[in-house]
C-alpha positions in Angstrom: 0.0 0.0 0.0 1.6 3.3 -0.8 2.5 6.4 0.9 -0.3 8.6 1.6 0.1 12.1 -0.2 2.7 13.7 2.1 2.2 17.6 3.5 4.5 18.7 0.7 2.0 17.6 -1.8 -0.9 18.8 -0.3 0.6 22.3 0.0 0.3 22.4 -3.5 -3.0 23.3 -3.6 -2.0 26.1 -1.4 -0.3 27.6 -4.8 -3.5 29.3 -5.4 -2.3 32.0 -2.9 0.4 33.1 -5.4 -2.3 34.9 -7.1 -2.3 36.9 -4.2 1.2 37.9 -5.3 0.8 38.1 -8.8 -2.5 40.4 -8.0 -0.1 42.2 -5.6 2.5 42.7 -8.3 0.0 44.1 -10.8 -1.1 46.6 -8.2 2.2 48.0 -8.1 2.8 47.7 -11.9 -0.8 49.1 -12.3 0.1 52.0 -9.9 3.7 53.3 -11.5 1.5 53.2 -14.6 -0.8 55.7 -13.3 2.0 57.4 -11.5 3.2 58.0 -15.0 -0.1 59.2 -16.7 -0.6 61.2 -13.8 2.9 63.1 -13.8 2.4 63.1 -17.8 -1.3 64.5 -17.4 -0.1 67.2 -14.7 2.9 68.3 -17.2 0.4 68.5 -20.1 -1.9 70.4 -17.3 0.5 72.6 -16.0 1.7 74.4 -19.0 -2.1 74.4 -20.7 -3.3 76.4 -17.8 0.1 78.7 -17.2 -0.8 79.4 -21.1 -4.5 79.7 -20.8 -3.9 81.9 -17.3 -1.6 84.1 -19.1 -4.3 84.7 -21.8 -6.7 85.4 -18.9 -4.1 88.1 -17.9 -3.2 89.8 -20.7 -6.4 90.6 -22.2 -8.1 92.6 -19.5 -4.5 93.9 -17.9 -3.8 94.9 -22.2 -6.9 96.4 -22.6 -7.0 98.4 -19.5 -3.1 99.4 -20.0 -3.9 100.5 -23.5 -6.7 102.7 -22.8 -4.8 104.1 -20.0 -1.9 105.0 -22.5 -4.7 106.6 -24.6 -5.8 108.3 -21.9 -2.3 109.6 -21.1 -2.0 110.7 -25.0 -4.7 113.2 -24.8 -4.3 116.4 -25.9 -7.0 118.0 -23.8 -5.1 116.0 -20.8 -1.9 117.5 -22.0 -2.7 121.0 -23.0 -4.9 121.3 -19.3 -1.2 119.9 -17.0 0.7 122.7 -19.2 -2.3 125.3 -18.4 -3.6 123.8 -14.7 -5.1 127.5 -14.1 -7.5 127.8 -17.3 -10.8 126.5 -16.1 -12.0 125.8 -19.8 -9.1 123.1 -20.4 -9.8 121.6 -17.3 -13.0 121.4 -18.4 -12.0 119.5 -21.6 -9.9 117.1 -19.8 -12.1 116.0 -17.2 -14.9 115.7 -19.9 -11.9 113.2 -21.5 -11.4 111.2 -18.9 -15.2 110.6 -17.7 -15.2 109.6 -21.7 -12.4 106.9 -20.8 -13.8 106.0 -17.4 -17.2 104.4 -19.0 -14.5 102.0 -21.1 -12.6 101.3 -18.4 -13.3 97.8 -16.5 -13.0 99.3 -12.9 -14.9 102.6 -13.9 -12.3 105.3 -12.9 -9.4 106.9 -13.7 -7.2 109.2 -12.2 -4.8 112.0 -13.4 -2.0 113.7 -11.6 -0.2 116.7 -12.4 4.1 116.8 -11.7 3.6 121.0 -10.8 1.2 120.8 -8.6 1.1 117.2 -7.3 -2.8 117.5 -7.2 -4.6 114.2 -7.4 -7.6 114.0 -9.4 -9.7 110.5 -9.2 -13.6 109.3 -10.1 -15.0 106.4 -9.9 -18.5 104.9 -10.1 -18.7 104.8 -6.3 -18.2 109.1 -6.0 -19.7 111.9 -6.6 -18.2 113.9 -9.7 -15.8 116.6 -8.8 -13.3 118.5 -10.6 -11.6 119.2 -7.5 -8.4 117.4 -6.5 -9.0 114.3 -4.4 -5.3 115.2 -2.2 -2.0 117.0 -2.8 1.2 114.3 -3.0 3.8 115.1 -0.6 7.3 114.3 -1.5 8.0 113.5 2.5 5.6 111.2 2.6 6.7 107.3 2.2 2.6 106.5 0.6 3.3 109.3 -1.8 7.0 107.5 -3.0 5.7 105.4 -5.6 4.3 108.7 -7.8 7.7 110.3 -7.4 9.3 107.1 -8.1 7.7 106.4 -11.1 8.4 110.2 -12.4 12.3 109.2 -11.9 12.1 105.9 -13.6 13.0 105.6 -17.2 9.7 103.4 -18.3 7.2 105.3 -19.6 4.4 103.1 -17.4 4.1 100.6 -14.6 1.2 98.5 -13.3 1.8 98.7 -9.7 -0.3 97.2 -6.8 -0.8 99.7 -4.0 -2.7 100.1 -1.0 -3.9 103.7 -1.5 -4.7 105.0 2.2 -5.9 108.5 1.2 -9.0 106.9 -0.8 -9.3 104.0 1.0 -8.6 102.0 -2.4 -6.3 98.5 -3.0 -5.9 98.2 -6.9 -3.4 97.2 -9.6 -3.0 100.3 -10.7 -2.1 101.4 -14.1 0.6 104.3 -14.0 1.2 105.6 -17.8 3.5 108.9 -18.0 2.3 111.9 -19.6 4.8 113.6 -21.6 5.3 117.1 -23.7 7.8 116.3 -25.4 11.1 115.1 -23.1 9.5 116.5 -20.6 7.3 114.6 -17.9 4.2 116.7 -16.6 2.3 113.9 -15.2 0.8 110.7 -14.5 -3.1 109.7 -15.5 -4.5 105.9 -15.9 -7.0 103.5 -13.9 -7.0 100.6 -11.5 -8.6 97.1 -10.7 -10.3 96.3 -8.1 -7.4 94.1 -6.4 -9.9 91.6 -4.4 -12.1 91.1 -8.0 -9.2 91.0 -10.1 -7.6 88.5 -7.7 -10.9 86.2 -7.4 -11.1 86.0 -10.6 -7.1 84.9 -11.0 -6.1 82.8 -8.3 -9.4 82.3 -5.9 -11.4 80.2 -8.5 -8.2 77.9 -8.9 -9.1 74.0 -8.7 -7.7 72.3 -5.4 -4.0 71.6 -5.7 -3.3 74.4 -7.9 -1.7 77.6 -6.8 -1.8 80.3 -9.9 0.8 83.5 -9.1 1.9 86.6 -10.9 5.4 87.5 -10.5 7.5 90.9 -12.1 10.6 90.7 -13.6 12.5 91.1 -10.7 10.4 88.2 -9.0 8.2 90.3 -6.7 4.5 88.8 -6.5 1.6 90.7 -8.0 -0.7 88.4 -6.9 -1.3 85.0 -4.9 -4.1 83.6 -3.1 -2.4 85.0 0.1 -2.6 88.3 -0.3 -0.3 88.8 2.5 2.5 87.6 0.0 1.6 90.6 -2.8 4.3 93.0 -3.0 3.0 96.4 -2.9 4.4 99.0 -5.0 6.8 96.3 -6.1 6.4 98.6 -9.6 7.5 101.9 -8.1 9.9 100.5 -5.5 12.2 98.0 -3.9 10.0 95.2 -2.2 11.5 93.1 0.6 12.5 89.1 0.0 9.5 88.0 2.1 7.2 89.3 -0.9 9.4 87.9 -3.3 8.3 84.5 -5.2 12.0 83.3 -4.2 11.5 82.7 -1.1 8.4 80.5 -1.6 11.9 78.1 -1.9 13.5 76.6 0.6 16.9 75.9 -1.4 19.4 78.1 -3.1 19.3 75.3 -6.0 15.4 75.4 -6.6 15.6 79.5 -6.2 18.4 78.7 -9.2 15.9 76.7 -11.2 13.3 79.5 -11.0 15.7 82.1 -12.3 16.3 79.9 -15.3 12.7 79.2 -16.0 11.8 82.7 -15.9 14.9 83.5 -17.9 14.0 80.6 -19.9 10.5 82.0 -20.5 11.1 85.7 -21.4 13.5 84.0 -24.2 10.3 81.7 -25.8 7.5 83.7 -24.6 5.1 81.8 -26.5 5.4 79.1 -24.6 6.1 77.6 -20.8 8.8 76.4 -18.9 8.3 73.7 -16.7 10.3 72.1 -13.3 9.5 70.7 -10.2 10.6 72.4 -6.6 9.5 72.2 -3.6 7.1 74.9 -3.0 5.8 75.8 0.6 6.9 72.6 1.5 5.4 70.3 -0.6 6.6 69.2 -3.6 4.9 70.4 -6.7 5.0 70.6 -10.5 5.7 74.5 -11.6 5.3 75.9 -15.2 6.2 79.3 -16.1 5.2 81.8 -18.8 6.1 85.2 -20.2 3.7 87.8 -20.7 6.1 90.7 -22.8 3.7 93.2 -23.0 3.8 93.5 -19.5 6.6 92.3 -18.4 5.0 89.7 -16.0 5.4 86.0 -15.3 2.4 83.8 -15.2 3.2 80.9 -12.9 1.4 77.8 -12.0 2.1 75.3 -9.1 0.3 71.9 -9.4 0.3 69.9 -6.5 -0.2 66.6 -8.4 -0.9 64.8 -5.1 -4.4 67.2 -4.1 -5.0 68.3 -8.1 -8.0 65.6 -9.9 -6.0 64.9 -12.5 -7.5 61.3 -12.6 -11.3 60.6 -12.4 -11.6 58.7 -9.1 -14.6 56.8 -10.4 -12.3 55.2 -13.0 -9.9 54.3 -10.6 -12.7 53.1 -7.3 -14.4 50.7 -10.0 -10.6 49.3 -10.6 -10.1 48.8 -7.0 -13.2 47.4 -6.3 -12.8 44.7 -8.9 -9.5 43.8 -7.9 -10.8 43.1 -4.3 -13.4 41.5 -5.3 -11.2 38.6 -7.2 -8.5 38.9 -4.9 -11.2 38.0 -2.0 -12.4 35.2 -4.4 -9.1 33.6 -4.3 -8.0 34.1 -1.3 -11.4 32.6 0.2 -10.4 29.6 -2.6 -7.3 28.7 -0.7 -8.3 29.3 2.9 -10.8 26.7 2.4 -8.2 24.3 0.6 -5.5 25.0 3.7 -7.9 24.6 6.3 -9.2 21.1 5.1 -5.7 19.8 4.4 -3.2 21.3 6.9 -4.9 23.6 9.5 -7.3 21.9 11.1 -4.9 18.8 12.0 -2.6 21.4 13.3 -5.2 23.1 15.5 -5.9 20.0 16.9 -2.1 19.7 17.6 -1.9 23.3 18.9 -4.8 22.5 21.6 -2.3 19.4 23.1 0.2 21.8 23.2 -1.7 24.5 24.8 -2.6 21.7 27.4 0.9 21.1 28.1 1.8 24.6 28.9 -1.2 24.8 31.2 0.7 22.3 33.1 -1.4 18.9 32.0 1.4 16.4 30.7 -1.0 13.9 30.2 -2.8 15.3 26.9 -4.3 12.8 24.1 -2.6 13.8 20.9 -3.7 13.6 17.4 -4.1 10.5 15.6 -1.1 9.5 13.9 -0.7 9.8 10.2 1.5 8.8 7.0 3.3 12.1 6.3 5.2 15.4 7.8 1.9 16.2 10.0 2.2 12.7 11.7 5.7 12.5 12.2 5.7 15.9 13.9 3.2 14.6 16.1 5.3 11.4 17.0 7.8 14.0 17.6 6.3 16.4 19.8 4.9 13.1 22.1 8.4 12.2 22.5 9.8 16.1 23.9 6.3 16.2 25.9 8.2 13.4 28.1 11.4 15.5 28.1 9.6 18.7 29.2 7.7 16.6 32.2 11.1 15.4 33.3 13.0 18.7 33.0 10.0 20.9 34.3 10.8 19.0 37.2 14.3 20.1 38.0 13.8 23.3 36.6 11.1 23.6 39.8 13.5 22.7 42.4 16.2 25.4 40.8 13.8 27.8 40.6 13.0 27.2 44.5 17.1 27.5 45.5 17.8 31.0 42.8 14.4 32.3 44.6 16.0 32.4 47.8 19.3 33.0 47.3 17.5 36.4 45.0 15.8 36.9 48.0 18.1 37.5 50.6 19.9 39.8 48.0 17.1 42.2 47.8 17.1 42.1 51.6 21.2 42.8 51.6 20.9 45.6 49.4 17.5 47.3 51.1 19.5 47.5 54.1 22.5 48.7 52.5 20.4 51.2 50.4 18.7 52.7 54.1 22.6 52.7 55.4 23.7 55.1 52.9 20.3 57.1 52.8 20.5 57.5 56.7 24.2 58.7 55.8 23.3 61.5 53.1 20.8 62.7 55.0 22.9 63.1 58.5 25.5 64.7 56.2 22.3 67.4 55.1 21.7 67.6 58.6 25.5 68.6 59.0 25.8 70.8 56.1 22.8 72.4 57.2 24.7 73.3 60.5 27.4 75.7 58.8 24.8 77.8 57.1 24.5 81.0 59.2 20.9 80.9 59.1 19.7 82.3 62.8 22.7 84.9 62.7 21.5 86.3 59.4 17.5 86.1 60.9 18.9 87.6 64.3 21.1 90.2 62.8 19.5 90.8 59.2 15.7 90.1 59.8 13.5 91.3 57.1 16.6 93.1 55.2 17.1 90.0 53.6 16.0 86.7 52.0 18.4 83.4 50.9 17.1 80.9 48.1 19.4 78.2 48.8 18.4 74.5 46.6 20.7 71.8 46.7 20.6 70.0 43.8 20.5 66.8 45.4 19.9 66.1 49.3 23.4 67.9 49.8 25.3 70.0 47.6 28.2 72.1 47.2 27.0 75.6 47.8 26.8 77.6 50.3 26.6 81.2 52.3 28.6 83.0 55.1 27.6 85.9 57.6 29.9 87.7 59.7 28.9 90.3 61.9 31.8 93.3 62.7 32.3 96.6 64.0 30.5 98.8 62.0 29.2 96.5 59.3 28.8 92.6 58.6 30.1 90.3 55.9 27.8 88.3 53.4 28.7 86.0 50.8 27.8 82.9 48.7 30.4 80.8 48.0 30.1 77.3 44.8 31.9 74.7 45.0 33.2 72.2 42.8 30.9 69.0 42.3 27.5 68.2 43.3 26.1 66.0 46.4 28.2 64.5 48.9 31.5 65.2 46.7 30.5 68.6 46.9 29.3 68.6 50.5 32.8 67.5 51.2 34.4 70.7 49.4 32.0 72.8 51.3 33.6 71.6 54.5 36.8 72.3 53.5 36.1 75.6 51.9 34.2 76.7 55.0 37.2 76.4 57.4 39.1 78.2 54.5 37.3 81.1 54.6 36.5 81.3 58.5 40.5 81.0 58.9 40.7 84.0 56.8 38.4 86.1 57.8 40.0 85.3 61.3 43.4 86.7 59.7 42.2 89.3 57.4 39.1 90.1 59.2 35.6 91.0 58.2 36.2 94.5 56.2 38.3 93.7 53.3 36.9 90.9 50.8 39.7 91.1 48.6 42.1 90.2 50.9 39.4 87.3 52.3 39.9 86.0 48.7 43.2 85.8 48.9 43.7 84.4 52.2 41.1 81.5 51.2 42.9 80.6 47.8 46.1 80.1 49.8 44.5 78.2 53.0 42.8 76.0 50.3 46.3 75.3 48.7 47.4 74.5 51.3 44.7 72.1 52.5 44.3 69.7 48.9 48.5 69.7 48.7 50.1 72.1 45.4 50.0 69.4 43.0 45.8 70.0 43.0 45.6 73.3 42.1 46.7 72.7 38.3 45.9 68.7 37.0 42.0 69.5 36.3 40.4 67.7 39.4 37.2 69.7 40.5 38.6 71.6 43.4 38.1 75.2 42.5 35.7 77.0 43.9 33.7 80.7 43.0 33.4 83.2 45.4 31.3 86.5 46.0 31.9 88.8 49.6 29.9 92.0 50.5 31.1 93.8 53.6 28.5 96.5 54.4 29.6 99.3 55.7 26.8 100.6 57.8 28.5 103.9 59.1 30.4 104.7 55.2 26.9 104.0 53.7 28.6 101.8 51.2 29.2 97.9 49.8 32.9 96.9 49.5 32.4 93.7 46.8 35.2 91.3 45.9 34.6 87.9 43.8 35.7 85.1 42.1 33.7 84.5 39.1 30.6 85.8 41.4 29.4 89.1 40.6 27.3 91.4 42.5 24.0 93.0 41.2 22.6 95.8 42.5 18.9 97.5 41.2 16.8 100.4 42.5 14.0 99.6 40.1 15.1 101.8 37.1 18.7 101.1 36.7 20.6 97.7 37.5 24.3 97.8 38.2 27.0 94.7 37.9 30.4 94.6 39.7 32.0 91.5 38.2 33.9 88.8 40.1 37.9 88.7 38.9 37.9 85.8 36.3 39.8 83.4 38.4 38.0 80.5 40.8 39.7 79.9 44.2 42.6 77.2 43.9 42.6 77.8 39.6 45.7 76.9 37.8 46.8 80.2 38.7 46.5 82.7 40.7 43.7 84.9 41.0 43.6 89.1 40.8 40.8 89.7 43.7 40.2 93.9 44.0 37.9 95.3 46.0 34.7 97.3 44.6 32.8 99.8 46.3 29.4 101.2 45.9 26.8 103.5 47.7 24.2 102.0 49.8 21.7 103.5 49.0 17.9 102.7 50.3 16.4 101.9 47.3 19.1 99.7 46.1 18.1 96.0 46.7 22.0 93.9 46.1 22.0 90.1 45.1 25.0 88.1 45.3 24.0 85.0 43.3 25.8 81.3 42.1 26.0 80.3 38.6 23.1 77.3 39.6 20.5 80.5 39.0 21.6 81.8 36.2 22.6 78.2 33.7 19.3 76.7 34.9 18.0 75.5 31.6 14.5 76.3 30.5 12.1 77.7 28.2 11.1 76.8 25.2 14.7 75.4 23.6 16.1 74.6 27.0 18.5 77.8 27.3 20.1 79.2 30.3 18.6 82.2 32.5 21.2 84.5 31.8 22.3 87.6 33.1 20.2 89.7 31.0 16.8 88.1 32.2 18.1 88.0 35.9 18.9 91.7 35.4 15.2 92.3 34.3 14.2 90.3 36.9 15.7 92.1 39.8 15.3 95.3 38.5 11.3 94.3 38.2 10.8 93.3 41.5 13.5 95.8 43.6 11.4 98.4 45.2 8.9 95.3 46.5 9.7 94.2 50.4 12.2 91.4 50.2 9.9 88.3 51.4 8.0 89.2 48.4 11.4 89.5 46.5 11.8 86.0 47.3 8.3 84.3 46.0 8.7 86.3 42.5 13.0 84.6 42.3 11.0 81.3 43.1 7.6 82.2 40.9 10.6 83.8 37.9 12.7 80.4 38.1 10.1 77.7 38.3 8.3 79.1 35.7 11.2 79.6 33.3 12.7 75.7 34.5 9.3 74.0 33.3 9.9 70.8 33.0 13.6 70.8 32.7 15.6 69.4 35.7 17.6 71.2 38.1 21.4 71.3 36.4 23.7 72.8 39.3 23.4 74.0 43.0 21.6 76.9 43.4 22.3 80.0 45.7 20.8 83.5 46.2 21.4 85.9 49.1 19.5 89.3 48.7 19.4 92.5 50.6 18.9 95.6 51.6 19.2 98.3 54.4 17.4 101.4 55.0 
């Protein structure tokens, strides 16, 4: 009896789902194809409707140019400018022009003489007069583009122009009048800018952006009007109105240039190129317009434009599923008869198994692969009872020994917690809190945030004869390393203000850079380990009525509300690689005058939008906001100024600010 048909032959019926490929396939041959005809349709598109737009231009911007030149020709216009007294020329020539202004698309026209820069202007919306509408000025910047156009060499412009004086936005139509060389005035008409652009670029179909552009690039009109270059005929216009920077690269700004280079060589026909315009990428096409002088561009966007009927291609799709669901249902059927449900029955003993029952009934057995796997998977169902058994009894021994680990470290963990926080407890203790409270009271307030539980900044008070001694001192590192140099750099300092005493910071400085030499050994103060350490000290001199300021990379800001003053810090930390310079400052103290001594934690805090530091400028602004206000309240607006500026951003150094002030 032979072999029954093994799995590999039954998986041929499973071939059918290859159509699914081939179906696949033809889907993406079937959509480059359209791709194509699409990109070949929006060419064909493009520079049919740059062509038909620049027809749509030319006639009614022609027509409305030539009649103004007509209308500049007059004689009665002329022989009226070269007589503006006689009232019976003036009569002529306005007669003229209300002739013109019934041919003229917008209904008005406007003349201007060059002697008297009198404006005369009618339209269908105002009462006749033969009275001048305004006087130009030459001083003023509305009135530039008449005076402009007087200098230019062109005998007319079409220029779009907000006119304030009557209220008016039109492309207007400036045509020189001339007796003989000589230039004696303007006259000519102007569209209505919102019709003329409604019925340009506001009736465009979706995906396709139509824009006017001079010669010089400047935009005449676009659906934005925000983009429109006023005056661009009369004057420079900035680059933001210009259609070059609708580009975001100097190589696509390149290709325009060339188009409209291209263009103004073939004017009868359009240049096309693709760019990214506005961000998106887009098919362009560009054509001349030389009576004019214009550029008639056209930006397809062949991703929104309906270049291709959708019914057309929704009856494709839908007949594609509906044979690709035809065979697809074809060789589920055929897999499920012939391989899956044996497996399923397979896959339930072997979800038994992992439930934890071992003693599952599997599938009958069978002549081919199907069979032999489940002979197979019968035999590792013993292996797995066997080793799920040891595996238990290891899992029992690891879970102990893991067990009293977690307990080692826990207990470890509350050690050095209980350590960090005694060592607060004694950094706390140096901070000269109740002497500054007994001795300073309300004339001053400290903002002192470690940036973990300890940290390496901190403050001094010294009371003397005649004064006392503030200052904030940063040390190098953060936490307990920094705790450490705080310690150190506190007995520093106390020994020198012990030597030096209380009224000279400078020498304070000083005193401190040596005792800390001393203390970390010579070799420390050059090889780059973090033992430096910036330094700011105020003696107040009660009876001088001044501040004597010394620092190290500290400065000392001073504000009365309208002015801020600065006395930087010498450039050198405490223990540097060399040296220091440390000078004493003076200045007056004043009632008004609130003075802040501050550490560098403040002012690099990141924050804001793109995570910059505070700054001196903004603490400036800052303290000279808030320096009249009593200092408690001085002290919720540093808080109020820094959290809101730190956001989310965490805290990136120590931070220390001593404020005050004294009647």
């Amino acid at each position: 009896m032979g072999r029954a048909m093994g799995l590999r032959g039954k998986s041929v019926l499973a071939l059918i789902g290859t159509c699914v490929l081939v179906l696949l396939l033809a889907s993406a041959i079937g959509w480059q194809v359209l791709q194509s005809t699409r990109d070949q349709l929006g060419e064909a598109y493009a520079r049919n409707l740059t062509l038909l737009n620049r027809e749509r231009v030319l006639a009614p911007v022609a027509r409305e140019l030539a009649l103004s030149q007509r209308l500049a020709g007059s004689q009665a216009v002329r022989q009226w400018l070269l007589d503006e007294q006689n009232t019976e020329k003036k009569v002529m020539a306005m007669r003229e022009a209300e002739d013109y202004r019934q041919d003229f698309t917008d209904k008005s026209w406007f003349i201007i003489s060059s002697q008297s820069l009198a404006y005369y202007f009618n339209d269908s919306e105002s009462v006749y007069s033969p009275e001048p509408r305004y006087f130009l000025k030459p001083e003023d910047e509305d009135d530039g583009w008449f005076f402009n156009t007087m200098k230019s060499d062109k005998r007319f412009n079409i220029n779009v122009h907000p006119d304030e004086k009557l209220g008016l936005t039109k492309v207007w139509f400036n045509v020189l009048i001339h007796d003989g060389e000589r230039r004696i005035g303007l006259a000519g008409t102007g569209l209505d800018l919102t019709t003329f652009l409604k019925s340009y670029v506001h009736d465009a179909e979706a995906g396709v952006t139509p824009i006017i552009v001079n010669a010089e690039g400047a935009i005449q009109a676009h659906p934005d009007v925000r983009r429109i270059a006023y005056n661009s005929g009369t004057t420079a216009t900035g680059s933001e109105t210009s259609v070059f920077a609708l580009f975001t690269g100097d190589a696509e700004r390149a290709a325009m240039r060339g188009a409209m280079q291209a263009a103004a060589a073939a004017p009868a026909g359009a240049q096309l190129f693709s760019a990214r315009l506005d961000g998106k990428r887009q098919l362009l096409a560009v054509a001349f317009i030389p009576e004019l002088k214009w550029h008639v561009l056209t930006a397809v966007d062949l991703d929104a434009a309906r270049l291709v009927d959708g019914g057309v291609i929704r009856q494709l799709l839908l007949a594609l599923l509906a044979l690709l669901a035809a065979i697809v249902a074809a060789c589920v059927f055929a897999l499920n008869r012939l391989v899956l449900a044996p497996l399923v029955r397979l896959k339930q003993s072997a979800q038994a198994m992992a439930a934890g029952d071992y003693q599952v009934a599997l599938p009958p057995a069978r002549g081919d692969e199907i069979g032999e796997l489940t002979e197979a998977f019968g035999r590792m169902a013993d292996k797995v009872r066997r080793h799920t058994a040891e595996l238990e009894n290891t899992v029992r021994e690891r879970t102990r020994e893991l067990m009293q680990a977690n307990r080692d470290m826990s207990a470890a963990h509350k050690k050095i917690s209980d350590s960090i926080s005694y060592a607060s407890l004694i950094q706390r203790a140096i901070l000269p809190d109740r002497l500054l409270a007994d001795k300073l009271g309300d004339s001053h307030f400290v903002l002192w945030r470690p940036r973990d539980v300890v940290g390496g900044d901190f403050y001094v008070c010294r009371e003397a004869d005649g004064g006392c001694l503030l200052g904030v001192i940063d040390c190098a590192g953060h936490g307990v390393p920094g705790a450490f140099m705080t310690m150190l750099a506190r007995a520093a300092i106390d020994q020198a203000m012990d030597d030096c005493g209380a009224a000279d910071p400078a020498a304070i400085l000083a005193r401190t850079d040596q005792v800390m030499r001393s203390m970390l050994g010579n070799e420390q103060g050059g090889t780059g380990v973090a033992a430096m350490m910036d330094a700011g000290l105020a003696w107040i001199d009660f009876r001088a009525g001044c501040v004597t300021f010394s620092g190290a990379r500290i400065a000392l800001y001073w504000s009365d509300g309208e002015e801020v003053g600065v006395i930087a810090g010498a450039r050198r930390s405490l223990n540097d690689r060399k040296t220091g310079d440390y000078r004493n400052e003076r200045v007056a103290l004043q009632p008004q005058r609130t003075f802040c001594l501050t550490t560098d934690g403040f002012l690099d805090q990141a924050g804001g939008d793109k995570g910059f530091g505070f700054g001196n400028l903004r603490f400036s602004a800052m303290l000279r906001e808030h320096a009249r206000r009593p200092l408690s309240e001085q002290a919720d607006a540093f808080s109020a100024a820094l959290a809101a500026w730190q956001g989310s951003h965490p805290q990136r150094d120590d931070i220390t600010t001593l404020c005050f002030r004294f009647a």
